[in-house]
N, C-alpha and C positions, 0 to 999 in steps of 0.2 A: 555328254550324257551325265556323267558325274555331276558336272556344275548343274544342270536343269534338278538332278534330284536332293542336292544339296538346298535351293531355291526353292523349289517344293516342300522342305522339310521347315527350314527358313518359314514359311509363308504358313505351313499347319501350325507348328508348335506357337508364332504368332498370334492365330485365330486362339489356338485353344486356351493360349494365356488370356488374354482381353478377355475369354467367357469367364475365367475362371474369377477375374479382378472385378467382373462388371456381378455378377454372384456375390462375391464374396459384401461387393457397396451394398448393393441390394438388403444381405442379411445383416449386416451391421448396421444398416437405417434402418431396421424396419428392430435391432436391439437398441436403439436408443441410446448408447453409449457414452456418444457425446451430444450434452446440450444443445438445443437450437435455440436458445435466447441469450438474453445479458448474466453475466455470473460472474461476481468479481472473481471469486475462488469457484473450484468442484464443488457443487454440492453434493451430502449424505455421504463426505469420507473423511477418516482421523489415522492419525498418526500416533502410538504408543512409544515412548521410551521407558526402559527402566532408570536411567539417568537422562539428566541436560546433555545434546552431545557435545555442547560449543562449550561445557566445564569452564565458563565463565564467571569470577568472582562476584558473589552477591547471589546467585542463581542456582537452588540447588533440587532436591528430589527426584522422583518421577516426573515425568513431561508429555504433556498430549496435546497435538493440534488438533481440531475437527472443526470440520462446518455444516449446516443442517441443511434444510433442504433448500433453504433461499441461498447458499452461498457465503453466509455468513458466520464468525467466529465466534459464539453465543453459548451459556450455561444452561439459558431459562427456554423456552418453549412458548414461540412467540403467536401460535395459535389458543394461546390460551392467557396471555395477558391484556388486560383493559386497558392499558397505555404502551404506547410503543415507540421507543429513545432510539435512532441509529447513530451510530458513529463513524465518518469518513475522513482518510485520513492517508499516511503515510506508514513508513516502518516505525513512528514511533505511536501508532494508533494500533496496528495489527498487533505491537509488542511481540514476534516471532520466536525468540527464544524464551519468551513465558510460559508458561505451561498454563493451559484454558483458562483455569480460574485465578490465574495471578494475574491476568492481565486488570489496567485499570477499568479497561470497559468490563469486567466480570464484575471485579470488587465494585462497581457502583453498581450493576444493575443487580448485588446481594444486598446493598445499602438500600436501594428503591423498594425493597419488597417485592410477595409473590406478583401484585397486579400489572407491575412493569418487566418489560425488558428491553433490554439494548443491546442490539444487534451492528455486531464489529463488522462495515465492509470495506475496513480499509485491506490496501496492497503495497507492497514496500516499493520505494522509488517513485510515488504516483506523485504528482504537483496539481496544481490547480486547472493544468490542462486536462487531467484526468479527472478530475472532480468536476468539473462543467458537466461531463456526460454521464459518468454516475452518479450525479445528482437527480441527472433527468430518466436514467432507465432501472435505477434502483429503485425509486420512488414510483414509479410506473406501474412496478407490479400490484396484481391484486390485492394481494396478502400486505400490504406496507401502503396502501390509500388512505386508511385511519393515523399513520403517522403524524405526531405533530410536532413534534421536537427531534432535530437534527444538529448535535455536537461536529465540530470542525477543528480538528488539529493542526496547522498547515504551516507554511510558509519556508520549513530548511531546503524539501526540495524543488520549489521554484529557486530559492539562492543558489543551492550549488549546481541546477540546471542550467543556469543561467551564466556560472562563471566557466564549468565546462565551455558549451556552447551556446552563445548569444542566437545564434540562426539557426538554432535546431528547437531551442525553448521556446523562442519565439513563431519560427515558421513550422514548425511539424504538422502533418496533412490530420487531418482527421481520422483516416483510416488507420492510421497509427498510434496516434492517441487512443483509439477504442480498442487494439488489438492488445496495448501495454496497457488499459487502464481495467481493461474484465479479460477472466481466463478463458472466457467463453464468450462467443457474441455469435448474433443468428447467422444463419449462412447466407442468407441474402447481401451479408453485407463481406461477405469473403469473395478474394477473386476462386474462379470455378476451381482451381486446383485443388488447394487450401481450404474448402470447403467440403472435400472429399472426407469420408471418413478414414482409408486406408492412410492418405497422407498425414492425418491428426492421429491416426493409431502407430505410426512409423516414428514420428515425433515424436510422440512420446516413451517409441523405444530407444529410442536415440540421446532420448532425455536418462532415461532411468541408467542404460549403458556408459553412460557417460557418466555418471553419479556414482558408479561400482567400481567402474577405470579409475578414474580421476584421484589422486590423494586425497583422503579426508582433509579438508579446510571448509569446518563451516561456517565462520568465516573468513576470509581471506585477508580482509584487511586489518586484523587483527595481529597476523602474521610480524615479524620483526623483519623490518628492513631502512636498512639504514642509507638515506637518499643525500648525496653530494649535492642536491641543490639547493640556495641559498633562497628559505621561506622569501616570498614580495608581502611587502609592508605594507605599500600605498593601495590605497583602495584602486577599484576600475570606476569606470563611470557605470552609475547603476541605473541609468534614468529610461532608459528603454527598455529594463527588464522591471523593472517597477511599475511602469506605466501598464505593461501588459499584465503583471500580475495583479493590478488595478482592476484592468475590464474583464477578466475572468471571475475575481471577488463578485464584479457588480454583477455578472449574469447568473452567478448562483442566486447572489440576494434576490435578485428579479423570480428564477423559479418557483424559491420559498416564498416568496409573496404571494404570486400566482394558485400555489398550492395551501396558502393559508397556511404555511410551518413556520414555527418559531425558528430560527436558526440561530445560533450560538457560534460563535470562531472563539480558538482560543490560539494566543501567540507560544510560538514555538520556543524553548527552555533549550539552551546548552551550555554546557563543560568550556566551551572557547572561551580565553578571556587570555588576557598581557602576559602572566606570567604560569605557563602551561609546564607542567612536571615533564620529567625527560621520555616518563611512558606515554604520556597524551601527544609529545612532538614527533615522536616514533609511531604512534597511531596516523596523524594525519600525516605523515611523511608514505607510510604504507598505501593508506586511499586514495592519496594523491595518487600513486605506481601503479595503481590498481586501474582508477579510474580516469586513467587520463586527466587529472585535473590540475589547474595549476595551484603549486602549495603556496598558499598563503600563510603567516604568522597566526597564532592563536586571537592576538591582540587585533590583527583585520578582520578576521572572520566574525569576532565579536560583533564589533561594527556593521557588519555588510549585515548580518543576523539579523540586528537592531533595529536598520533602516530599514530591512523587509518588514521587523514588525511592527513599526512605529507607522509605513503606509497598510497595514490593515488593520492600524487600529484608528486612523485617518477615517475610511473606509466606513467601517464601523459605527462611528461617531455621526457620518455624514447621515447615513441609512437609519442612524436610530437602532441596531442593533444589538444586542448585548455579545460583549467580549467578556474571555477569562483572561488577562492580562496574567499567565504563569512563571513569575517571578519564584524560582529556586534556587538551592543553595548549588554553587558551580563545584561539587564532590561529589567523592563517590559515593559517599550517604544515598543517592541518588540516579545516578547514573554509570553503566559497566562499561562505556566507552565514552564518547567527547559527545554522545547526545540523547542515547537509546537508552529505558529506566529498565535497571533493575527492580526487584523483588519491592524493597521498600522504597523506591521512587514511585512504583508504577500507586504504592498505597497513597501515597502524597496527593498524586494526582487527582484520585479517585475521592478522596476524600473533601479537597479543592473542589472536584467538580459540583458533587455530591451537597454542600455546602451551599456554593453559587445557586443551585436547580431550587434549593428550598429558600434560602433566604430571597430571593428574587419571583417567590410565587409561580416558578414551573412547574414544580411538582406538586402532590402532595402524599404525606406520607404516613396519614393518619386509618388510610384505609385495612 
């Protein structure tokens, strides 16, 4: 008797839950919460500091991330400009510990004037696997069909994608790539769970709980740690990861063509080089720990850099495209870690770009 009214009880509070969760989907789709389309970032939300929290050298004041309503990391108000510049990219495109307007894509789209703007969709960690697809669903939307010029930052993380894992850079499914390349993608394309809104709203309290727990490290691999392991010198064989990072180049070019945009790539700038200070060999000794990677010497990583960007400036060359070949100084003039611009790197850039756009007849600037 007991166990039947146990079971009984079992089997209501069951029912009453499922009404409660199937309710609860119900109001939360019909609030609109989350996205049902492509969004590299949330759009219509920011973030305020009264300081930088990563109190990184070179990087100082107030700090504010935001993005508008397309997803992107923008000053200017892209419904209201006669030309319109994106920029996609990696952590050295988003610039994440810059504050909005220090970023390079800021400081040029203040260079360009009111009639332009250049809208940031880069995301950190993305590679050219990820750039394949938001070339194609960024560009898609309404609001960005007038686009005709398209900046490209690219190339460190296909390298160290690649030196992590050869068979993950290479094979990773598609539905993976678009889940790490937008924060957002339609639901049609999520399995039914994960397309739920309760499991995206749990997420992301699990995200936020975890960010309150966790010790402040914003970033992590900044952290000192000091690694017994003896950097490798000799290169790997890079020829399988270059060949792919090849046919991903050429299907972007293919899109921009398709789409009639200019498209620009510019080779990726860093700090690695032979003879690396004891903080920079403490830095990649960290990201190595961190990231699973194997440490390399400053003086290989150079090289491996090199050759990624020596084939997309092959690439380039082949297609008739125009490159920024970004040759900088290998200091901290420029850079707060081994690749990422600080404050007056990020102007360097901007002004480089800035330059190439007018002297090369993309812009103009007279308006």
């Amino acid at each position: 008797m007991v166990r039947k009214k146990l079971l009984k009880d079992i089997l209501y509070y069951s029912v009453f839950t499922f009404i409660i969760l199937v309710l609860a989907e119900v109001i939360l789709s019909l609030s609109n919460i989350f996205p049902n389309d492509y969004y590299t970032n949330t759009p219509n939300t920011k973030q305020s500091y009264s300081e930088n929290p990563s109190k990184i050298e070179g990087i100082s004041g107030a700090y504010e991330i935001g993005y508008d309503a397309l997803g992107s990391r923008s000053i200017s108000d892209y419904s209201k400009a006669t030309h319109k510049i994106i920029a996609i990219g990696g952590s050295t495109t988003i610039c994440s510990v810059l504050t909005q307007e220090k970023t390079w894509t800021a400081l040029l789209d203040k260079k360009l004037g009111d009639s332009y703007w250049v809208g940031n969709f880069a995301r950190s960690g993305n590679s050219s696997n990820h750039h394949v697809f938001q070339f194609q669903h960024i560009l898609d939307k309404p609001e960005l069909k007038d686009t005709k010029i398209v900046l490209m930052l690219v190339g460190v993380n296909d390298c160290r994608a690649y030196l992590i894992s050869p068979d993950k850079y290479i094979n990773m499914s598609d539905t993976k790539v678009k889940t790490t390349a937008f924060n957002h993608i339609p639901n049609s394309e999520l399995p039914f769970l994960r397309s739920l809104n309760l499991y995206k709203l749990a997420k992301k309290a699990r995200q936020r709980i975890l960010y309150y727990l966790l010790p402040r490290k914003p970033l992590d691999y900044l952290e000192k740690y000091e690694s017994k392991i003896e950097p490798i010198t000799e290169l790997p064989d890079l020829t399988d990861g270059l060949n792919h990072y090849e046919r991903n180049l050429n299907k972007i070019i293919k899109e921009a063509q398709k789409r009639d945009i200019s498209i620009i790539f510019m080779t990726q700038p860093t700090i690695w080089q032979k003879d690396l200070s004891d903080k920079h060999k403490t830095l990649l000794a960290a990201r190595s720990h961190y990231n699973k990677t194997p440490l390399y010497t400053g003086e290989a990583l150079n090289k491996i850099m090199t050759t990624f960007n020596e084939r997309l400036m092959t690439v380039c060359n082949k297609n008739n495209i125009p490159i920024i070949d970004l040759q900088l100084p290998k200091d901290q003039t420029i850079f707060y870690d081994d690749m990422h611009f600080n404050e007056s790197g990020a102007e360097v850039v901007a002004e480089k770009v800035y330059n190439f756009l007018r002297l090369n007849n993309h812009v103009t600037t007279d308006e």
